[in-house]
Residue frames as qw, qx, qy, qz and C-alpha x, y, z in Angstrom:
[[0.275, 0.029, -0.954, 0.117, 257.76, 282.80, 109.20],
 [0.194, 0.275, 0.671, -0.660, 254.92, 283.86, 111.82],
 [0.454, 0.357, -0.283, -0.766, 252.82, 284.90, 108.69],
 [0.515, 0.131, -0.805, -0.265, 253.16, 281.36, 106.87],
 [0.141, -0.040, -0.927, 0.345, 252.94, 279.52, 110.33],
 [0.507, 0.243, 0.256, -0.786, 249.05, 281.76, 110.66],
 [0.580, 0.301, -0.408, -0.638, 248.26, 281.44, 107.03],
 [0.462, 0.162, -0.852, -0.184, 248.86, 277.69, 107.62],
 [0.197, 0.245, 0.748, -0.584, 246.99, 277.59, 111.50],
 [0.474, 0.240, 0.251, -0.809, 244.40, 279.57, 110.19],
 [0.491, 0.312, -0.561, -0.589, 244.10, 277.42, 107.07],
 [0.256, 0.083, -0.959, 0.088, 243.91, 273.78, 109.27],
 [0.221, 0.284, 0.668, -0.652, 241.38, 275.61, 111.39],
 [0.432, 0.238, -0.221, -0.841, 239.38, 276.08, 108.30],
 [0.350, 0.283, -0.866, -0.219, 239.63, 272.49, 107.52],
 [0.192, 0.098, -0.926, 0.309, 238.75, 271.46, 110.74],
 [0.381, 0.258, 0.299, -0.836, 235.78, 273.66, 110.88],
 [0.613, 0.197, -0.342, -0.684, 234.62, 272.61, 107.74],
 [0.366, 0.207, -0.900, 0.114, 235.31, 269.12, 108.93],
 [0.046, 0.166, 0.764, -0.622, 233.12, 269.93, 112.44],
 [0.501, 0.158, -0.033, -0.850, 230.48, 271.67, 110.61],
 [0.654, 0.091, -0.510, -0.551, 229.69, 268.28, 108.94],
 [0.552, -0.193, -0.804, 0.107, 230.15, 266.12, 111.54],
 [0.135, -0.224, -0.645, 0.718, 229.13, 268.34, 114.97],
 [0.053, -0.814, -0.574, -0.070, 226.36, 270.70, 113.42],
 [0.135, -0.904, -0.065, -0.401, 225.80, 274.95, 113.95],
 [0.695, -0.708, 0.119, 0.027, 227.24, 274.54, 117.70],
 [0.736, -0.408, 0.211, 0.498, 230.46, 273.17, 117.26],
 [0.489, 0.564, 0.280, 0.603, 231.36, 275.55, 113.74],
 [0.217, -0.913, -0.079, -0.336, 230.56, 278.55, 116.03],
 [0.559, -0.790, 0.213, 0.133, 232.81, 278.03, 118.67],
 [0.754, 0.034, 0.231, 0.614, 235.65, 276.61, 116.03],
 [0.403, 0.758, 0.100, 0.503, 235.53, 280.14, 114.57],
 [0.347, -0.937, 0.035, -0.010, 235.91, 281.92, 118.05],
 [0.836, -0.247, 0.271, 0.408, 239.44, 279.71, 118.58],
 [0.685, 0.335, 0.273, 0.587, 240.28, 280.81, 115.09],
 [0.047, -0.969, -0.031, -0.241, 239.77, 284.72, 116.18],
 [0.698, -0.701, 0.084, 0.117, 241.21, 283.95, 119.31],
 [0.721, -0.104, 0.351, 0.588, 244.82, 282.73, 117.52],
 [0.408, 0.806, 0.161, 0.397, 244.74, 285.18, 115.21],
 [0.359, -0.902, -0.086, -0.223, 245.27, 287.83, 117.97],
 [0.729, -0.611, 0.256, 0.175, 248.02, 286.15, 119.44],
 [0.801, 0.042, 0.195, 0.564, 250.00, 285.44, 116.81],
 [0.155, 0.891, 0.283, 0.319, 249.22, 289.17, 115.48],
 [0.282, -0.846, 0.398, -0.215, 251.59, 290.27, 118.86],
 [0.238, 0.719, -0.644, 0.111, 254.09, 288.68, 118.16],
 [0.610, -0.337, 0.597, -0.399, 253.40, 285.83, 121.16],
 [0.516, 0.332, -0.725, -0.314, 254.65, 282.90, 119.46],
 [0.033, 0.092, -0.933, 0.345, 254.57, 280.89, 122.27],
 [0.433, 0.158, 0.602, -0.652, 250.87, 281.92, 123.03],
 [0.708, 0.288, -0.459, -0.452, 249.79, 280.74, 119.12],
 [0.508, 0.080, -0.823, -0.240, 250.98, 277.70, 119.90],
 [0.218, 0.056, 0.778, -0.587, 249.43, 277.49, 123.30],
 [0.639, 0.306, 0.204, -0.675, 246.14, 278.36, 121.49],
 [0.756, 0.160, -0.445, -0.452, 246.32, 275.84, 119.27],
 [0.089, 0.117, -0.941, 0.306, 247.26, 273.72, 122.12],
 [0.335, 0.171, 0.406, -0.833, 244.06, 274.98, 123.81],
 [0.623, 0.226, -0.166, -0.730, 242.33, 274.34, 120.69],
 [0.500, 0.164, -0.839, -0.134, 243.37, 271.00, 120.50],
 [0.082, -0.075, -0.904, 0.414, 242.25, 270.50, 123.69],
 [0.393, 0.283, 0.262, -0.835, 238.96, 272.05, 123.39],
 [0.794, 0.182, -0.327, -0.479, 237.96, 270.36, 120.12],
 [0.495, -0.104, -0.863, 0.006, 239.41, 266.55, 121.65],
 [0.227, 0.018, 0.552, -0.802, 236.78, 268.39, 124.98],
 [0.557, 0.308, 0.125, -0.762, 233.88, 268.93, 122.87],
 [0.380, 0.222, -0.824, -0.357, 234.27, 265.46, 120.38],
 [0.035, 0.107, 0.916, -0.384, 232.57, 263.38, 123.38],
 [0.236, 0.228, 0.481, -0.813, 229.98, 265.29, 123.43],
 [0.413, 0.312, -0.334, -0.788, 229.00, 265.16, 120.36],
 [0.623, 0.154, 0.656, -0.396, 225.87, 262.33, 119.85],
 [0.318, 0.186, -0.750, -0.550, 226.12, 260.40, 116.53],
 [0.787, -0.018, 0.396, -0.473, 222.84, 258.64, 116.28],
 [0.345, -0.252, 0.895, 0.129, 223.45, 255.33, 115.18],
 [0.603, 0.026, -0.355, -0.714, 221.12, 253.86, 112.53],
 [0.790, -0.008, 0.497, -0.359, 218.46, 251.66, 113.64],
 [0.110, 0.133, -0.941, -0.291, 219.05, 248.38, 112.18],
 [0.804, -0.037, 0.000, -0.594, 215.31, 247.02, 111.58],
 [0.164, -0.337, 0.909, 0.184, 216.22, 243.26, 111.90],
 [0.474, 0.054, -0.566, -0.673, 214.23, 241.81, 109.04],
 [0.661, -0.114, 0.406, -0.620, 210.74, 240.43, 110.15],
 [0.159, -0.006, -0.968, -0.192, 210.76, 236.17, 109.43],
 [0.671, 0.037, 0.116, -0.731, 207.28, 235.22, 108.96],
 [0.512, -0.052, 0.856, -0.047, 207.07, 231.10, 110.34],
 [0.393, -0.001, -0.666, -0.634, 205.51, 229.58, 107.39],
 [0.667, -0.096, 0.292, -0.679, 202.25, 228.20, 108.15],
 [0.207, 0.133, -0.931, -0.268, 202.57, 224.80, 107.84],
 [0.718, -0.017, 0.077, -0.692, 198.84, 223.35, 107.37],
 [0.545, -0.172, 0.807, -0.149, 198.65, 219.70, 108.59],
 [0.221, 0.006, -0.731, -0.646, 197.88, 217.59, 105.69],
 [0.692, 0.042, 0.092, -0.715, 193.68, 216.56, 105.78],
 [0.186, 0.113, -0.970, -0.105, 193.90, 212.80, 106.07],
 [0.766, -0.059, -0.306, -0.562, 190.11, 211.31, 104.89],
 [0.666, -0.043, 0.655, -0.354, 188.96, 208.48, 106.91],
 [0.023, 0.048, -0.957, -0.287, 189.44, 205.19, 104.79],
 [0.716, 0.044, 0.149, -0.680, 185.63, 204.74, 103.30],
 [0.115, -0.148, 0.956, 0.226, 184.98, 201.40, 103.69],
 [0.433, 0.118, -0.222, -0.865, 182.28, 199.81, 101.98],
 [0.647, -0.111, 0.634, -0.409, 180.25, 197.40, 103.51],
 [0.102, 0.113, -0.810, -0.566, 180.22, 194.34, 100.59],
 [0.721, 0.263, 0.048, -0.639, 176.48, 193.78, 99.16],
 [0.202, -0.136, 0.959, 0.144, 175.70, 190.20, 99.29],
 [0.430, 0.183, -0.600, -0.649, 173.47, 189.29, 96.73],
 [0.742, 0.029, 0.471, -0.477, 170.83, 186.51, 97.73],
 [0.107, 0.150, 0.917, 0.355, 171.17, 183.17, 95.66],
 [0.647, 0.082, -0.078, -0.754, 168.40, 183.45, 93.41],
 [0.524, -0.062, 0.828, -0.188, 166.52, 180.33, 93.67],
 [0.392, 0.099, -0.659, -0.634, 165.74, 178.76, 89.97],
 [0.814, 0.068, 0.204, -0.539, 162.01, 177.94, 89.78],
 [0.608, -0.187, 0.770, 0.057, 161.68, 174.31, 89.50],
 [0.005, 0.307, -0.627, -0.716, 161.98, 172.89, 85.52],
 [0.652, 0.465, 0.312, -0.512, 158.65, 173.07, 84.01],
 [0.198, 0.068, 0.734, 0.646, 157.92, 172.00, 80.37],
 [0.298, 0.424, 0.040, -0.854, 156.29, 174.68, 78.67],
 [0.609, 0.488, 0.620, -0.083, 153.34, 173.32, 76.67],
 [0.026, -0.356, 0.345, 0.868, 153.85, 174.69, 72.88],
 [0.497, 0.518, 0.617, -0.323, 150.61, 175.25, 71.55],
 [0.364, 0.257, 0.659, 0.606, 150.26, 175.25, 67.42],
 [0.178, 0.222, 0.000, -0.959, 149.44, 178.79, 66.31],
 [0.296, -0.024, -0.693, -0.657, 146.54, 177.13, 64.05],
 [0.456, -0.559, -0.692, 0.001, 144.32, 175.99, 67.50],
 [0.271, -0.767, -0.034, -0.580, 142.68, 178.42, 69.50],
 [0.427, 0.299, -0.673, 0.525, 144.15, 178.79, 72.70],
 [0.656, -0.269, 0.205, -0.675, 140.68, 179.00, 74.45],
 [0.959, 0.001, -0.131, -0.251, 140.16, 174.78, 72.97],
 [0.487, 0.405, -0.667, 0.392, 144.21, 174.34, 73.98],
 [0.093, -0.376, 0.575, -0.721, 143.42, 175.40, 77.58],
 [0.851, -0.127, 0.050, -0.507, 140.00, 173.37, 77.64],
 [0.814, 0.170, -0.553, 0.038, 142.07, 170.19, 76.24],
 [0.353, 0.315, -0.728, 0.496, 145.01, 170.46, 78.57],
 [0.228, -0.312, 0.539, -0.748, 142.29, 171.05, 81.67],
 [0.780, 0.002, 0.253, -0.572, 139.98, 168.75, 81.02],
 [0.832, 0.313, -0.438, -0.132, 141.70, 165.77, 79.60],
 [0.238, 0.149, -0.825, 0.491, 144.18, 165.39, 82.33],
 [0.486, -0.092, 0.376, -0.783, 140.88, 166.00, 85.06],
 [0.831, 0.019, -0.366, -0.419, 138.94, 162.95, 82.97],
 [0.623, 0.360, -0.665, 0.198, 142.09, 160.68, 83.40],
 [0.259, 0.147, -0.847, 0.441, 142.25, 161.27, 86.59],
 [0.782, -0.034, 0.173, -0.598, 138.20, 161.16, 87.01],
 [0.795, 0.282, -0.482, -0.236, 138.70, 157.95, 85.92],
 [0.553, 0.012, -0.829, 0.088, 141.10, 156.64, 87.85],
 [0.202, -0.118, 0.609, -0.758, 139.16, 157.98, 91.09],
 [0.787, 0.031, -0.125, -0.603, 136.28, 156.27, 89.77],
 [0.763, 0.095, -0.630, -0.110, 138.19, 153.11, 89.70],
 [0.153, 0.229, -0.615, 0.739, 139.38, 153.60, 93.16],
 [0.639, -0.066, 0.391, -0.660, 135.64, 153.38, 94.66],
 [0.876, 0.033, -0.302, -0.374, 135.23, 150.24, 92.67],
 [0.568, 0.331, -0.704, 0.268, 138.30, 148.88, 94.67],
 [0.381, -0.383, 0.410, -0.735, 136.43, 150.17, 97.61],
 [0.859, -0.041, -0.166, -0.482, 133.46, 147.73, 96.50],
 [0.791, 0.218, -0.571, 0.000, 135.72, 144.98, 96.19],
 [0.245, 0.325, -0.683, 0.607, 137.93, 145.39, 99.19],
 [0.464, -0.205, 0.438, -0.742, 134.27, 145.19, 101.50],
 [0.811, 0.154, -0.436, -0.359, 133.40, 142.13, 99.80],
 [0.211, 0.376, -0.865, 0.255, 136.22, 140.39, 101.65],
 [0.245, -0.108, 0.774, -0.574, 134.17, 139.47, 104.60],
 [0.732, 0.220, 0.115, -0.635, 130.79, 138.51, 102.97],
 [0.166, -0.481, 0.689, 0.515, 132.21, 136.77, 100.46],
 [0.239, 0.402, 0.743, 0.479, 129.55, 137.32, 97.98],
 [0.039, 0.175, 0.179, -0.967, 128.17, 140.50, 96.58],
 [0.478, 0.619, 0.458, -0.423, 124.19, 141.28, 96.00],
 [0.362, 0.647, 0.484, 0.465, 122.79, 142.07, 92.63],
 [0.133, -0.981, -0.020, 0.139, 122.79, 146.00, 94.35],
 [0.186, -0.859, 0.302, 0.370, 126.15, 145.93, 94.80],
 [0.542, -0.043, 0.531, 0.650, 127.35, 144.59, 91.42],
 [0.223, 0.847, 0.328, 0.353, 125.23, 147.21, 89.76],
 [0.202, -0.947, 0.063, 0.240, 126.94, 149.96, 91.94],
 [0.597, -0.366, 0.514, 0.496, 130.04, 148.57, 90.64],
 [0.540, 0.424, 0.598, 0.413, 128.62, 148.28, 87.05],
 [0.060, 0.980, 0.189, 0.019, 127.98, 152.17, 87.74],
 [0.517, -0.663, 0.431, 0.329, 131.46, 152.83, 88.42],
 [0.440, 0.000, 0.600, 0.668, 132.41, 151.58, 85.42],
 [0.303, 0.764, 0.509, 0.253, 130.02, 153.35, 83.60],
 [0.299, -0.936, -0.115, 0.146, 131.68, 156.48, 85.21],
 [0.608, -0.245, 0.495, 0.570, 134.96, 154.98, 84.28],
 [0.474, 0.264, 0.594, 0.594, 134.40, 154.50, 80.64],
 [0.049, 0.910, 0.369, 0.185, 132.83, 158.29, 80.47],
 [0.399, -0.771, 0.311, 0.387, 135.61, 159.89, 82.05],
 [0.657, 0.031, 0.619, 0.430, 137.84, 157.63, 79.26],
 [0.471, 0.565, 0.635, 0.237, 135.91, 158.78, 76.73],
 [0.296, 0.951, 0.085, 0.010, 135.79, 162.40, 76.74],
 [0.351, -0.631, 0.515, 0.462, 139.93, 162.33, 77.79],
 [0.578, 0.044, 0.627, 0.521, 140.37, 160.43, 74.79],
 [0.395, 0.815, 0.410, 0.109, 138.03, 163.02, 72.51],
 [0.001, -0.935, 0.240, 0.261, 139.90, 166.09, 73.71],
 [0.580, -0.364, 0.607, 0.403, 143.33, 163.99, 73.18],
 [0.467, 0.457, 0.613, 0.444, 142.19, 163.11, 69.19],
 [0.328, 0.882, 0.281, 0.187, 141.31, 166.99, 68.68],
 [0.025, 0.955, -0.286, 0.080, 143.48, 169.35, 70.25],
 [0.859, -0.448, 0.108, 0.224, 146.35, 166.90, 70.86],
 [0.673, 0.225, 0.127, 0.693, 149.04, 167.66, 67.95],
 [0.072, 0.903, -0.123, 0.405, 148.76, 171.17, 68.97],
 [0.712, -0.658, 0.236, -0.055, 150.86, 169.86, 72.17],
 [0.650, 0.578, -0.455, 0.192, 154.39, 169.42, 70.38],
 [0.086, -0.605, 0.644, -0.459, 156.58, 169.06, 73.41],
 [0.434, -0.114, 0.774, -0.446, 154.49, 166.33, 75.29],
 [0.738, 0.182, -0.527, -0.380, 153.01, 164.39, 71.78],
 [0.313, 0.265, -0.889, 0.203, 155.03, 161.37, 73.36],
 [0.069, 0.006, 0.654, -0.753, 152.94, 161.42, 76.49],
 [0.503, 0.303, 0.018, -0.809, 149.81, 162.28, 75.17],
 [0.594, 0.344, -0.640, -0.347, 150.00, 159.45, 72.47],
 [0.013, -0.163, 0.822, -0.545, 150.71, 157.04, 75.75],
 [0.386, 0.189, 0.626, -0.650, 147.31, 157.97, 77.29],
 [0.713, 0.188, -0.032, -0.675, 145.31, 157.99, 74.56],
 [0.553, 0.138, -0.755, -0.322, 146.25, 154.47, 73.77],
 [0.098, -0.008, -0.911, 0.401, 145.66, 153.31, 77.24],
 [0.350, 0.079, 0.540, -0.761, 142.44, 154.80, 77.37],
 [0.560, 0.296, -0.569, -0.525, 141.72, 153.22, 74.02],
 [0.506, -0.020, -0.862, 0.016, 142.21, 149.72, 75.85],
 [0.201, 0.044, 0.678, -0.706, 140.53, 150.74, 78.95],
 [0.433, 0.151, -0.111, -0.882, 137.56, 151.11, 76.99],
 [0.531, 0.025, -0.845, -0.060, 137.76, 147.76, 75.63],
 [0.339, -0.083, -0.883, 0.314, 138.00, 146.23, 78.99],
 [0.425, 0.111, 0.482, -0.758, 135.33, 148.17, 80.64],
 [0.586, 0.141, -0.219, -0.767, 133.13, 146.91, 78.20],
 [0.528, 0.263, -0.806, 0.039, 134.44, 143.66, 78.48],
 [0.029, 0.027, -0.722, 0.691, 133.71, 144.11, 82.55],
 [0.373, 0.060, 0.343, -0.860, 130.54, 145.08, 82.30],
 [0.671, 0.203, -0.632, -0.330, 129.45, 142.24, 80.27],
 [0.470, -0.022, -0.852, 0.229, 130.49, 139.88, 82.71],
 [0.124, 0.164, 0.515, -0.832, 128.87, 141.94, 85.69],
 [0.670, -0.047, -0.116, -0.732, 125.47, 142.08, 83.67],
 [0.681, 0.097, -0.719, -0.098, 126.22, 137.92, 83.73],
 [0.225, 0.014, -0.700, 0.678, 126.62, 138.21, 87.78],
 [0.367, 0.113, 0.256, -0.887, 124.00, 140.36, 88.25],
 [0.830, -0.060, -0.370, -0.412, 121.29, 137.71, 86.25],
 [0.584, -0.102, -0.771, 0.231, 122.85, 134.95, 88.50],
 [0.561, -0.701, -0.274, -0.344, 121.92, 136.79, 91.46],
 [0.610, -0.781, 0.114, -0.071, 125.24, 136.98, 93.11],
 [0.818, 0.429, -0.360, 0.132, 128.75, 136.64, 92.94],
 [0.766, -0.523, -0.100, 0.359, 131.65, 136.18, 94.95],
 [0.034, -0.926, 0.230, 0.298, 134.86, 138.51, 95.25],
 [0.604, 0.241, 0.687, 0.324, 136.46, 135.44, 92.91],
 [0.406, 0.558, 0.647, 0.324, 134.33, 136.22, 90.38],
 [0.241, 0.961, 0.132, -0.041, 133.78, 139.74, 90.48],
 [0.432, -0.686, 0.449, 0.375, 137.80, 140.18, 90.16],
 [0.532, 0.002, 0.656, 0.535, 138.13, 138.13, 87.48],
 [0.396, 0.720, 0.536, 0.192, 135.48, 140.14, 85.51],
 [0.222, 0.964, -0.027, 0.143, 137.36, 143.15, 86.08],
 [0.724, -0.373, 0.289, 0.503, 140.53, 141.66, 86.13],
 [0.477, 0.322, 0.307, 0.758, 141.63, 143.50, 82.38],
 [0.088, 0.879, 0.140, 0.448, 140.25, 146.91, 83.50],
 [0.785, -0.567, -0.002, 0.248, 142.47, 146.77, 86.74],
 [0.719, 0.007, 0.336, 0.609, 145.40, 145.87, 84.62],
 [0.478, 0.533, 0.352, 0.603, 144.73, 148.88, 82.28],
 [0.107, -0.944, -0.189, -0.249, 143.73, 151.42, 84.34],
 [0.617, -0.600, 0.289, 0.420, 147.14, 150.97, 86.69],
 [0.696, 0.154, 0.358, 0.603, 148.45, 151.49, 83.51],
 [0.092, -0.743, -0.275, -0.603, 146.91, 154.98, 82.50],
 [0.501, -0.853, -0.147, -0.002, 147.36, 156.13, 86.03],
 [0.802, -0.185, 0.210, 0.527, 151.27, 155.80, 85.47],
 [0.277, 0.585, 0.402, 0.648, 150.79, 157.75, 82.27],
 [0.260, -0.950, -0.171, -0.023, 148.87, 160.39, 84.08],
 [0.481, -0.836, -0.010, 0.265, 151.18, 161.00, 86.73],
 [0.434, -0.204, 0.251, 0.841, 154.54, 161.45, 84.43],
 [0.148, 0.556, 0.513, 0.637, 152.29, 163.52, 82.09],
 [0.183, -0.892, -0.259, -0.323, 151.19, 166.16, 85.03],
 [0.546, -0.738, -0.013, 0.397, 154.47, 166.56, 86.69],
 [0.306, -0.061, 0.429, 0.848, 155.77, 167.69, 83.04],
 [0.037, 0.665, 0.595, 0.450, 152.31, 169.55, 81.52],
 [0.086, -0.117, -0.149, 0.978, 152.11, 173.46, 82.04],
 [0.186, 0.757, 0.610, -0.142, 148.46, 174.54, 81.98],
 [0.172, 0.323, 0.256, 0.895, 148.47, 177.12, 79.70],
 [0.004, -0.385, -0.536, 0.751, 145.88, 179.97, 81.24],
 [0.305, 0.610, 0.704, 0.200, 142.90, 180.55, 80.27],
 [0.127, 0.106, -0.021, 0.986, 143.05, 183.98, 78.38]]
């Protein structure tokens, strides 16, 4: 029985060694073997009582030496949280865009454009159009100084032989002016398609001016042998060039507030 009860100490103390070896280390295996000498020994003499003391002993030695022993805990890393970066959104200033006001163009006032017949030179177009309206209205500034004559007459009331000849000049000045408007008018006129209407107008008025100047000066050569006339008489003699030329001045003026001058190339 003391045999088995060793074989079976000695065999727990192996156990317990191998047991300390892995959990205490070098130190505590060393001192589990002494114990296990130690009991040997005793049980070896017979000292049943002192086996079991020693394995009292031992029990109390290995629940001594368990404290001591320093299990290192494992570090717990505690897992690094990385804030997210939270980038503000980039909010653009509203572009605003000042609106772009546009000036009113202003439309040039409405001309009629002269349309000149490819078949006349546009050197004798530009001569017509400048110098036929310029006669016309030599003309009627010519008649204007004869109204001059007339209107100083008032107070005399009768002009010299001088001044019906100045007058009779005046008309001579007239009916030259007349004349060359009407020449250009007969050559270059159908080249003037747009203003034909107009054109056609003057030249008949200056057609009848003619007349009547001639008609005027007739009677003025008939004053001028009498040696004087009154403002009567000199009126009535140029009572039909009056009449015509206030015509032809009408003409004129709607005929140069529609007539482009073509430039002279």
């Amino acid at each position: 029985m003391s045999n088995e009860q060793t074989t079976s100490s000695a065999g727990d103390h192996g156990r317990r060694g191998r047991q300390r070896r892995r959990l205490l280390g070098t130190a505590a295996v060393a001192m589990a073997a002494g114990l296990a000498l130690s009991a040997c020994s005793s049980e070896a003499a017979g000292d049943s009582s002192a086996a079991a003391d020693t394995e009292a002993t031992t029990a109390t030695t290995v629940t001594t030496e368990a404290p001591t022993t320093t299990t290192a805990a494992p570090v717990t890393v505690p897992p690094t949280t990385v804030a997210p970066t939270t980038v503000p959104p980039t909010t653009a200033p509203p572009t605003t865009v000042a609106p772009t006001t546009v000036p009113p163009t202003s439309a040039p006032p409405s001309t009629v454009v002269v349309v000149v017949d490819t078949e006349t030179e546009p050197e004798n177009a530009a001569d017509f159009a400048e110098v036929a309206l310029e006669a016309a209205e030599l003309a009627a500034d010519e008649w204007d100084e004869v109204e001059q004559l007339l209107t100083d007459l008032v107070d005399e009331q009768a002009a010299t032989t001088a001044e019906l000849e100045q007058i009779n000049d005046s008309l001579d000045s007239l009916e030259e002016a007349a004349t060359v408007a009407l020449d250009y008018m007969s050559e270059y006129g159908d080249s003037f398609v747009l203003i034909a209407d107009q054109l056609e107008g003057i030249s008949g008025d200056l057609d009848q001016l003619l007349v009547e100047i001639d008609g005027a000066q007739a009677n003025l050569d008939s004053l001028i042998a009498q040696g004087s006339a009154t403002q009567d008489e000199i009126q009535a003699a140029l009572a039909g060039v009056q009449s015509d030329l206030a015509g032809l001045q009408g003409q004129i003026g709607e005929t140069a507030a529609t007539l482009t001058v073509p430039p002279r190339p």
